[in-house]
Backbone bond lengths (Angstrom), bond angles and torsions (degrees), N, CA, C in turn:
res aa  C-N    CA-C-N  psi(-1)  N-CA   C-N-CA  omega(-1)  CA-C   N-CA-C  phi
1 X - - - 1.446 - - 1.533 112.03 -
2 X 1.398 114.09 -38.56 1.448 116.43 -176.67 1.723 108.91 -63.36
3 X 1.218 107.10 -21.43 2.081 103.32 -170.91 1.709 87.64 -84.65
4 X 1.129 125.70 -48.73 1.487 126.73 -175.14 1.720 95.90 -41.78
5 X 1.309 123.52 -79.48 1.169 153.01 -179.18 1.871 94.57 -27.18
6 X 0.968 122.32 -46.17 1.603 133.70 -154.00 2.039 110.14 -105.42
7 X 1.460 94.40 -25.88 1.707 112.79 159.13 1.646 117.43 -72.23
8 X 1.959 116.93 -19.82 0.764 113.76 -178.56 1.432 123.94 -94.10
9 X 1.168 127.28 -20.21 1.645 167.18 -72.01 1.549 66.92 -175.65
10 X 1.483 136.18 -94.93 1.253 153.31 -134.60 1.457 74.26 -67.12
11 X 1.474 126.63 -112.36 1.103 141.28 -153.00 1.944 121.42 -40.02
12 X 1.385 131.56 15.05 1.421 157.87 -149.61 1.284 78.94 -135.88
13 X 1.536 146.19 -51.53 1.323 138.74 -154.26 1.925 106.02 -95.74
14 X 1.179 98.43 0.55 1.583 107.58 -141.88 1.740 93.14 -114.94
15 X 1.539 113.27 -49.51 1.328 126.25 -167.86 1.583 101.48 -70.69
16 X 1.313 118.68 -38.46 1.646 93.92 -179.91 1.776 121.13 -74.56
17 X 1.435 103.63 -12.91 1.478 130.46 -164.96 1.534 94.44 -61.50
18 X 1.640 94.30 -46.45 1.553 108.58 -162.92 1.847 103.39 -80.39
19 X 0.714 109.76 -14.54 1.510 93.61 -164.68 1.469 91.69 -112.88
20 X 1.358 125.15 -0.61 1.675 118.67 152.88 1.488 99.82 -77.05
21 X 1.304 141.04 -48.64 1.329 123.76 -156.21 1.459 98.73 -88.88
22 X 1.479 141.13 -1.89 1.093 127.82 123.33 1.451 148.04 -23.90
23 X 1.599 93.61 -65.04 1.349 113.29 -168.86 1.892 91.30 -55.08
24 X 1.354 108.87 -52.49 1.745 126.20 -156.60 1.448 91.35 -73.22
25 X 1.238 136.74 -23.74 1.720 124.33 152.77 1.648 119.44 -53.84
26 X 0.952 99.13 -56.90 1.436 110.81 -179.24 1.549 108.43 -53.40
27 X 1.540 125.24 -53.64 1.347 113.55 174.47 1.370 107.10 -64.18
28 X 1.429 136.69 -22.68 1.326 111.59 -162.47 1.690 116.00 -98.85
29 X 1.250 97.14 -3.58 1.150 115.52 155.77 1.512 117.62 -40.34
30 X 1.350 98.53 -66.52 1.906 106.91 -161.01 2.444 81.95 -64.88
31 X 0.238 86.74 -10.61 1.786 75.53 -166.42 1.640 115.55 -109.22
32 X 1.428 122.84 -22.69 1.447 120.15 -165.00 1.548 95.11 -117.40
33 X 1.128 114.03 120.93 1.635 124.57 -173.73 1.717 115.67 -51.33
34 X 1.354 101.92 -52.74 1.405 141.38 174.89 1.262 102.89 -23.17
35 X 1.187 97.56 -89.95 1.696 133.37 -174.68 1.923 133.24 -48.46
36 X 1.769 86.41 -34.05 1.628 131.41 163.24 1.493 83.44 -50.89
37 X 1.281 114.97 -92.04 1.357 138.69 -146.14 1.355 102.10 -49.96
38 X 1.471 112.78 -59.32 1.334 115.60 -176.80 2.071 120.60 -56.45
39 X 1.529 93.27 -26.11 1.818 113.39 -177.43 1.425 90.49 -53.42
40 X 1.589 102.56 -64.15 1.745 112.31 -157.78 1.593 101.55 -60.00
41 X 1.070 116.66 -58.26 1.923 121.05 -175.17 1.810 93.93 -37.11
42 X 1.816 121.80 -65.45 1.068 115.37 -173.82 1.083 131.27 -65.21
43 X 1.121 97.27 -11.64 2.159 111.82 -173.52 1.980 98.19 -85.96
44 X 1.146 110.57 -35.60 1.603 117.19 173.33 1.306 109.76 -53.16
45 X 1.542 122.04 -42.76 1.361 123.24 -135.78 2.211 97.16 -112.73
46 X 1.370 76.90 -35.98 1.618 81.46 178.51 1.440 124.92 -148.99
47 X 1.461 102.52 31.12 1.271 114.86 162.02 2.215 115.95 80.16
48 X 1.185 90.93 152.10 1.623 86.43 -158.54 2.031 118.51 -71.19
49 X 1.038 112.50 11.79 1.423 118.40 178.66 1.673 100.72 -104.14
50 X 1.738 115.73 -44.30 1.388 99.57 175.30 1.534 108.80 -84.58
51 X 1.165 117.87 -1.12 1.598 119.36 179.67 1.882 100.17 -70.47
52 X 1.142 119.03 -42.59 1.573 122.58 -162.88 1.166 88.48 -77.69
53 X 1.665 133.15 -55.74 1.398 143.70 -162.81 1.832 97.10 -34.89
54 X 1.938 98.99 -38.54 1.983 97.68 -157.44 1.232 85.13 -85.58
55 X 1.571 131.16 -44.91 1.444 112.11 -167.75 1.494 123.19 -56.93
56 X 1.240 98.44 -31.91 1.725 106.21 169.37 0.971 124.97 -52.41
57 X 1.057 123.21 -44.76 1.567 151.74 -168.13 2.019 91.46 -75.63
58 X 1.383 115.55 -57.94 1.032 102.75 -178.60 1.436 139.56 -97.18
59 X 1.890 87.85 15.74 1.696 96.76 176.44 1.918 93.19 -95.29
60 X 1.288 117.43 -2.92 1.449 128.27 -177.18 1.433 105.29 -86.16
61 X 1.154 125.90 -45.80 1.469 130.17 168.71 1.467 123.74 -64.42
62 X 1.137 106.26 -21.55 1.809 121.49 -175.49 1.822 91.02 -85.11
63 X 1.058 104.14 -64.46 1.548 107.96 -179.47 1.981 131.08 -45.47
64 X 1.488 95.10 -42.85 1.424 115.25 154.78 1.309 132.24 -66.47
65 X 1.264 116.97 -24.72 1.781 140.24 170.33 1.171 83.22 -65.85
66 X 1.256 118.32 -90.25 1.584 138.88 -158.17 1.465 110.87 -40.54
67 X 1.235 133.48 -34.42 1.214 139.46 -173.22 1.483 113.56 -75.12
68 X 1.495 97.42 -50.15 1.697 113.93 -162.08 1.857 89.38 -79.14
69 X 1.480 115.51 -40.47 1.739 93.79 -179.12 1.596 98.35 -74.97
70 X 0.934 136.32 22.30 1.505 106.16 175.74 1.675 104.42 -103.52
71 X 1.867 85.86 -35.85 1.836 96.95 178.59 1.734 96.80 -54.92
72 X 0.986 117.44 -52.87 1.583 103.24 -161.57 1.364 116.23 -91.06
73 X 1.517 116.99 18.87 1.789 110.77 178.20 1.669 92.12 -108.46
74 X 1.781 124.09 -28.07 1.346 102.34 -165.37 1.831 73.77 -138.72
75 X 1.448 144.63 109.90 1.450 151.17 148.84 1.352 98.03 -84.38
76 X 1.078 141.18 -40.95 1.638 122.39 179.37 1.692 106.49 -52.90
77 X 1.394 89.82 -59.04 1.539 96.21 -158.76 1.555 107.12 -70.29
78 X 1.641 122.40 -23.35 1.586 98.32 163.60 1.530 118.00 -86.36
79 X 1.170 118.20 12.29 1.410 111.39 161.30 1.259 107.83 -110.99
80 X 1.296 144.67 -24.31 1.581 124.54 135.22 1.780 104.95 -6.61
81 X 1.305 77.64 -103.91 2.063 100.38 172.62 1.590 99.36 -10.88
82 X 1.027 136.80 -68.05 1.772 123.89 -152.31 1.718 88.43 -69.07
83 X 1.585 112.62 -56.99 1.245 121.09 -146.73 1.929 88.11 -65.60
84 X 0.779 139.81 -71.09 1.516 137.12 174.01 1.745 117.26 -21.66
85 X 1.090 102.18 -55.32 1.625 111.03 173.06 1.793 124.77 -72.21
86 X 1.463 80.54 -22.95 1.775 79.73 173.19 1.741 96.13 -103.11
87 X 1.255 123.37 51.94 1.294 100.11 -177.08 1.217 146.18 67.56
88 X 1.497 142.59 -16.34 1.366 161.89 -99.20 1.707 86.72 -126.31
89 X 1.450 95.93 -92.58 1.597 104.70 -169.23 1.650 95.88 -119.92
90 X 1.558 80.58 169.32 1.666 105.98 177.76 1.836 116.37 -44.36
């Protein structure tokens, strides 16, 4: 009963998460050519709720790319960045 209890707990934290990175598909839609293109191809093929589901999915992968090359082309300088903003160093 307690994992039932703890699947629910999990997924309550999860559902608003999801329907922001929704919402932020949907705007990026109207603006990123890419992504447009790819909506409409998926919205043809399997209709427009699992079409957003992929763009989400792949405005989430663009974002995670983007993050991890930045961590690993400059790691000094984003830990500069934290340590500066939290006060730390100059």
């Amino acid at each position: 009963m307690q994992g039932a209890n703890l699947q629910c707990s999990c997924f309550a934290f999860i559902r608003p998460l999801i329907h922001h990175v929704l919402q932020a598909a949907w705007r990026v839609i109207k603006y990123d050519d890419n992504l447009r293109d790819f909506y409409n191809r998926m919205k043809k093929k399997k209709g427009s709720s699992k079409a957003i589901t992929a763009t989400a999915r792949k405005l989430l992968k663009k974002i995670y790319y983007k993050l991890t090359d930045i961590q690993n082309d400059n790691p000094d300088v984003i830990a500069n960045q934290v340590y500066v903003s939290q006060g730390i160093a100059e």
